[in-house]
C-alpha positions as CSV (number, residue, x, y, z in Angstrom):
1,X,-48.9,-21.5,-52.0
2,X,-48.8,-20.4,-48.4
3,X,-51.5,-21.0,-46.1
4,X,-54.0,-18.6,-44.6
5,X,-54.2,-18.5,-40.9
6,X,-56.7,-18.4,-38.8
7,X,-55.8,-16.6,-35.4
8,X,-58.1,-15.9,-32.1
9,X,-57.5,-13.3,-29.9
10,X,-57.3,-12.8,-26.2
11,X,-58.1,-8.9,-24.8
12,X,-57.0,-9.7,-21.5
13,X,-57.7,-7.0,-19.0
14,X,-57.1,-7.1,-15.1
15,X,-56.2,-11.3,-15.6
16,X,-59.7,-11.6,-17.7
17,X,-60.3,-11.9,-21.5
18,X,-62.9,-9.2,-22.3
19,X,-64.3,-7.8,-25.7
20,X,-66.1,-4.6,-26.6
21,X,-67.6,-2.5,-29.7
22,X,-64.9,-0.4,-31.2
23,X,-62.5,-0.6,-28.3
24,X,-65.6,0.6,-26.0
25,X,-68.0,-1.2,-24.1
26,X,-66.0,-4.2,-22.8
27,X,-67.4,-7.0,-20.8
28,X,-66.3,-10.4,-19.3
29,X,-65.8,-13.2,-21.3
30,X,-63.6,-16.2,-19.8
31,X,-60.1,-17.1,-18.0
32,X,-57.0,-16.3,-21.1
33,X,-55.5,-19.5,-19.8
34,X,-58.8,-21.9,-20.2
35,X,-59.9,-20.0,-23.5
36,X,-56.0,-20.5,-25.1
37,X,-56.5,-23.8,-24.3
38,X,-59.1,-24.2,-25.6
39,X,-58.4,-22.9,-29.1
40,X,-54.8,-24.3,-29.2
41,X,-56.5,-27.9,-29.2
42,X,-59.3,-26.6,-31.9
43,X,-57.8,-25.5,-34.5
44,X,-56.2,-22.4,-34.2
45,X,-53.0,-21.8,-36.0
46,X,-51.6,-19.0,-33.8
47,X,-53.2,-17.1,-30.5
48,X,-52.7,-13.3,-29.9
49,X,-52.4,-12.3,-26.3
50,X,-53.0,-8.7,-25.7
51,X,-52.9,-6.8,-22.4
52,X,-54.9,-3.9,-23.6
53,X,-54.7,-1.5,-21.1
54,X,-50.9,-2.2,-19.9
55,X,-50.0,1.1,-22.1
56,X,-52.8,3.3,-21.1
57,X,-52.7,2.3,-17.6
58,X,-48.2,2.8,-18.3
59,X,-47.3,-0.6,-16.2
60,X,-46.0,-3.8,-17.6
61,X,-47.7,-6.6,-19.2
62,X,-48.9,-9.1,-16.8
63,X,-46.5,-11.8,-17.1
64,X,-47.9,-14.4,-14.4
65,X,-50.3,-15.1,-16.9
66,X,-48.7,-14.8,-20.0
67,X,-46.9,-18.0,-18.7
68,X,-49.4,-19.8,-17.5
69,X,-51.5,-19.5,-21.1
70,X,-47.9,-20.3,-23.3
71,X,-47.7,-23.5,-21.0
72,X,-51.0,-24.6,-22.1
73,X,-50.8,-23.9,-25.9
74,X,-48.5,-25.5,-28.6
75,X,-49.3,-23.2,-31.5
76,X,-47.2,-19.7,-31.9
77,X,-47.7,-16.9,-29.6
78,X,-47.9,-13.2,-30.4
79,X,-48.2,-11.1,-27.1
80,X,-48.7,-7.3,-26.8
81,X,-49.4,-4.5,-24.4
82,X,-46.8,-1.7,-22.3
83,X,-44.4,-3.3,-24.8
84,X,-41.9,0.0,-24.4
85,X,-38.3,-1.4,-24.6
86,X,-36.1,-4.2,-25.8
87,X,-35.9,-5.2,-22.1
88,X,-40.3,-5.7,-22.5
89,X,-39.2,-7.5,-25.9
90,X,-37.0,-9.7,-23.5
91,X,-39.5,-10.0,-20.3
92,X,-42.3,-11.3,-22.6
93,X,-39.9,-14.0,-24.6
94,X,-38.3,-15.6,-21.7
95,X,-42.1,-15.9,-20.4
96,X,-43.2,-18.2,-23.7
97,X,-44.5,-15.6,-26.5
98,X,-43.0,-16.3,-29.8
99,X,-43.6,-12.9,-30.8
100,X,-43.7,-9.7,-29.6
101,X,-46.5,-7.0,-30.7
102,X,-45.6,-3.2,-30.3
103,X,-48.0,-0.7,-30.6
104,X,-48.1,2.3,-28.7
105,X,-44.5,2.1,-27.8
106,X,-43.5,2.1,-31.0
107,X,-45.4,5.3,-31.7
108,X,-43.2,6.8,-28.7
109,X,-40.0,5.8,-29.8
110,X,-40.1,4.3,-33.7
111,X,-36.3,3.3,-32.9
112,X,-37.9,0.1,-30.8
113,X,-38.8,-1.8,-33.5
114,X,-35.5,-1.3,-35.5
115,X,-33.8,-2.3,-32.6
116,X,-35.4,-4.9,-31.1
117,X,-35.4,-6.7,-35.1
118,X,-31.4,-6.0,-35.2
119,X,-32.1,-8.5,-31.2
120,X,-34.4,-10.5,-32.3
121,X,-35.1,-10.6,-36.0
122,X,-38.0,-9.4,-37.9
123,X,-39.9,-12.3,-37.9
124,X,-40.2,-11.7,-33.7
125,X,-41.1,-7.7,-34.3
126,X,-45.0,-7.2,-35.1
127,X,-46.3,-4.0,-35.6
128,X,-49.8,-3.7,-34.5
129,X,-51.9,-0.7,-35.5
130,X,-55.3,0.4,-34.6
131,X,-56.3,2.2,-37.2
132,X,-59.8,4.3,-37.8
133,X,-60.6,6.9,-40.2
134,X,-61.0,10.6,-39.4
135,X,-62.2,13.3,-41.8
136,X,-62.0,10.1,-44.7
137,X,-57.9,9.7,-43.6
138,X,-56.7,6.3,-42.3
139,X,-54.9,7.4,-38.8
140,X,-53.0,6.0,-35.9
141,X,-55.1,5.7,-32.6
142,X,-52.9,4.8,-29.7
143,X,-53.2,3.3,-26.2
144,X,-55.5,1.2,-26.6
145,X,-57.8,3.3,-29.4
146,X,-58.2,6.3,-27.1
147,X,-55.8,8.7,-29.0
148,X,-55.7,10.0,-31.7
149,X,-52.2,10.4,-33.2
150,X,-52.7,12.9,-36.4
151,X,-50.3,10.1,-38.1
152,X,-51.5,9.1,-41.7
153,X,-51.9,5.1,-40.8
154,X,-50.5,4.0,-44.3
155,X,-47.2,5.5,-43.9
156,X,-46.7,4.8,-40.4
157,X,-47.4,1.2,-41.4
158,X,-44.9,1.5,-44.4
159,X,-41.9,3.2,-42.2
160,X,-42.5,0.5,-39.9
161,X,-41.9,-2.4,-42.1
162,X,-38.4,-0.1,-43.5
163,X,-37.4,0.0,-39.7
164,X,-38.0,-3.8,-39.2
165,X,-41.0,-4.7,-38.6
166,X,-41.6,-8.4,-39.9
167,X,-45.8,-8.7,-39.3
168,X,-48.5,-6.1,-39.1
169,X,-51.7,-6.7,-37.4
170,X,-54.0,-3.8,-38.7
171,X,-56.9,-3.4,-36.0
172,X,-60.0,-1.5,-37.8
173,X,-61.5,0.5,-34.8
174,X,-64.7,1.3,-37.5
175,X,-65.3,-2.0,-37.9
176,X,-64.4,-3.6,-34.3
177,X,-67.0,-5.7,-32.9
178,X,-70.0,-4.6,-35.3
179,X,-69.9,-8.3,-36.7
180,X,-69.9,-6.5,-40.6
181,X,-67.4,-8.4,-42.3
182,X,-63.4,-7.2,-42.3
183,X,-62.4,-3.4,-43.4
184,X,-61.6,-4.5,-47.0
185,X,-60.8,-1.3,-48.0
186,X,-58.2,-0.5,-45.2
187,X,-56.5,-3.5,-46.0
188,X,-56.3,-3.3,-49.4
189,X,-54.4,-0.3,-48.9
190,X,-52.1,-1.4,-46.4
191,X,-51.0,-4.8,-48.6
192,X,-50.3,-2.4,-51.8
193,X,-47.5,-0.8,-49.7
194,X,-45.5,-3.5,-47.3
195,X,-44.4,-7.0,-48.5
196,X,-44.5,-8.4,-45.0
197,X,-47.4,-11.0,-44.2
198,X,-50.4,-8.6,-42.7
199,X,-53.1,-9.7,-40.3
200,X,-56.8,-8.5,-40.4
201,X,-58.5,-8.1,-37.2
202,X,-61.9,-5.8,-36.7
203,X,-65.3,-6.6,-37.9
204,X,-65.6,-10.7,-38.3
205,X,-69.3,-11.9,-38.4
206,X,-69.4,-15.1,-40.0
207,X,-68.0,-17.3,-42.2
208,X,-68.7,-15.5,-45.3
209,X,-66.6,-12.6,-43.9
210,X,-63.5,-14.8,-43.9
211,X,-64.0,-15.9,-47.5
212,X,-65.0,-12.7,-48.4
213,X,-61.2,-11.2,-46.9
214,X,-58.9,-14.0,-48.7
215,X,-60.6,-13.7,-52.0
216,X,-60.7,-9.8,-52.4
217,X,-57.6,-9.2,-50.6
218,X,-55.7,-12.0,-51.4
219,X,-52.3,-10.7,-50.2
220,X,-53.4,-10.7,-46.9
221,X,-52.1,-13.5,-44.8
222,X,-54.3,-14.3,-42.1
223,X,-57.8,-13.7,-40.4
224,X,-58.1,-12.4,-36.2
225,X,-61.2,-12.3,-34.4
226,X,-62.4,-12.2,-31.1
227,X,-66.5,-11.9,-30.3
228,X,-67.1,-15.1,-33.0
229,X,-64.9,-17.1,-31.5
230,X,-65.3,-16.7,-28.0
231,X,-69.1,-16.8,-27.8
232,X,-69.5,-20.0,-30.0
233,X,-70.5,-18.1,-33.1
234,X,-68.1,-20.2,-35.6
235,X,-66.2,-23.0,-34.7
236,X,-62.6,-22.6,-35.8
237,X,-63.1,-26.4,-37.7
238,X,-66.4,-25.3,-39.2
239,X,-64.3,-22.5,-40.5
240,X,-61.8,-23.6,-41.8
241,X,-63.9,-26.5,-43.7
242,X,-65.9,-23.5,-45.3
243,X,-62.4,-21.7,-46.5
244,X,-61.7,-25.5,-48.4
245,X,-65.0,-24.9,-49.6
246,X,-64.0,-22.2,-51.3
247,X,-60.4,-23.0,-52.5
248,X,-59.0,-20.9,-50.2
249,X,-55.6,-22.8,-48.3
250,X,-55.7,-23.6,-44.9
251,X,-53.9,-26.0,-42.2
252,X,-56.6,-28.5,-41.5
C-alpha cells in the first residue's frame, strides 16, 4: 500500500514565507530557506514552494531563492508561481525543484502542460488549482485566487490530467486558513474523476483533520498545510505518530 504524504508549504512573497485567510489577509511568517530547513530535517516527506504573486504581479519566479532553499532540503521539491512556458519549466529545474507546479499559466495556454510532460514527463507536470465554489459550482480562480475563471473546476482538473498532468494539488479557497478540517467534499469529487495521485491543501486544523481526509477520502494521496505547521500548531512527528494511530501509512 502506498504511503500518505505529509507535505508543508512555503507562500513565499517578496523573499518571505507569508500566510493568509482564504488567499487574503497575509502576514509575515519566517525566511523559506530557514523554515525548508527546518521541515526537511522534521519530518516532511516533500516541501511546496510557491511564489504566489509571480503570476499576478506577471514576472518570473524568484529563482535566487528557490536555490538557496533546494540546497538546504533533501526531500522532493514542487515549486510554482509565473510558471508560463517550458523555458519557466526549465529555469525552475536547473535551479533544484523536482517538480514543477502550473497554475495560472496553464489556464492561459492548456497546451503547457501537454508539452512540457512530452519534456519532462508527467511525473515533473503538477497541476495546481485553486478552486472555490460559486452559486454551489466548483470553479477555477486564477492568479493567485483573485479571478474568477467561469471554468467548472472538475473538468478543468479532468482535461488536465488527459493533457499530461501527473499530480494535482487542489487548493480549497473556502476552506483556506479557517483551521476547519480539509474540503472533503471537493476532493471526493476530484479523486472520482482522475487516477493521478491528488494533493489536499486548504483548511488543516489539527490532527483529527488529517485522519479525518485519509479515512473518508482514501484515494487521496497526501495532506498540505501551511498555518499548522509554521506556527507550531502540530509537529510534523506528532502527526505522523497520530496517522499510525489510526492505521493510516506513513514514512516514519
Amino acid at each position: 500500500m502506498i504511503r500518505k504524504r505529509i507535505i508543508p508549504c512555503l507562500d513565499v512573497k517578496n523573499g518571505r514565507v507569508v500566510k493568509g485567510i482564504q488567499f487574503e489577509g497575509l502576514s509575515d511568517v519566517s525566511s523559506p530557506v530557514e523554515l525548508a530547513k527546518y521541515y526537511s530535517d522534521n519530518g516532511a516527506d516533500e516541501l511546496v514552494f510557491y511564489d504566489i504573486t509571480a503570476s499576478f504581479e506577471e514576472r518570473a519566479l524568484f529563482t535566487d531563492i528557490l536555490r538557496e532553499v533546494a540546497y538546504e532540503i533533501f526531500i522532493p521539491l514542487t515549486v510554482g508561481g509565473g510558471i508560463n512556458t517550458v523555458e519557466d519549466f526549465d529555469r525552475v529545474l536547473k535551479c533544484g525543484a523536482d517538480k514543477v507546479s502550473v497554475n495560472s499559466g496553464a489556464i492561459r495556454n492548456p497546451g503547457l502542460i501537454s508539452e512540457a510532460a512530452k519534456r519532462y514527463g508527467n511525473q515533473c507536470v503538477v497541476l495546481s488549482v485553486d478552486v472555490k465554489r460559486v452559486d454551489g459550482k466548483f470553479t477555477v480562480f486564477a492568479k493567485g485566487g483573485r479571478e474568477n475563471t467561469g471554468m467548472d473546476a472538475i473538468e478543468w482538473i479532468k482535461k488536465g490530467v488527459e493533457r499530461g498532468a501527473g499530480e494535482i494539488v487542489v487548493n480549497s479557497i473556502d476552506t483556506d486558513g479557517v483551521k476547519g478540517g480539509f474540503d472533503l467534499e471537493m476532493l471526493d469529487a476530484v479523486c472520482a474523476v482522475v487516477n493521478v495521485p491528488v494533493i489536499a491543501s486548504g483548511g488543516a486544523g489539527n490532527k483529527t483533520d488529517f485522519v479525518d481526509l485519509f479515512r473518508r477520502v482514501p484515494k487521496v494521496s497526501a495532506g498540505l498545510a501551511a498555518s499548522i505547521f509554521h506556527f507550531g500548531g502540530v509537529e510534523i512527528a506528532d502527526l505522523k505518530k497520530e496517522l499510525c494511530e489510526n492505521d493510516i501509512l506513513v514514512r516514519l
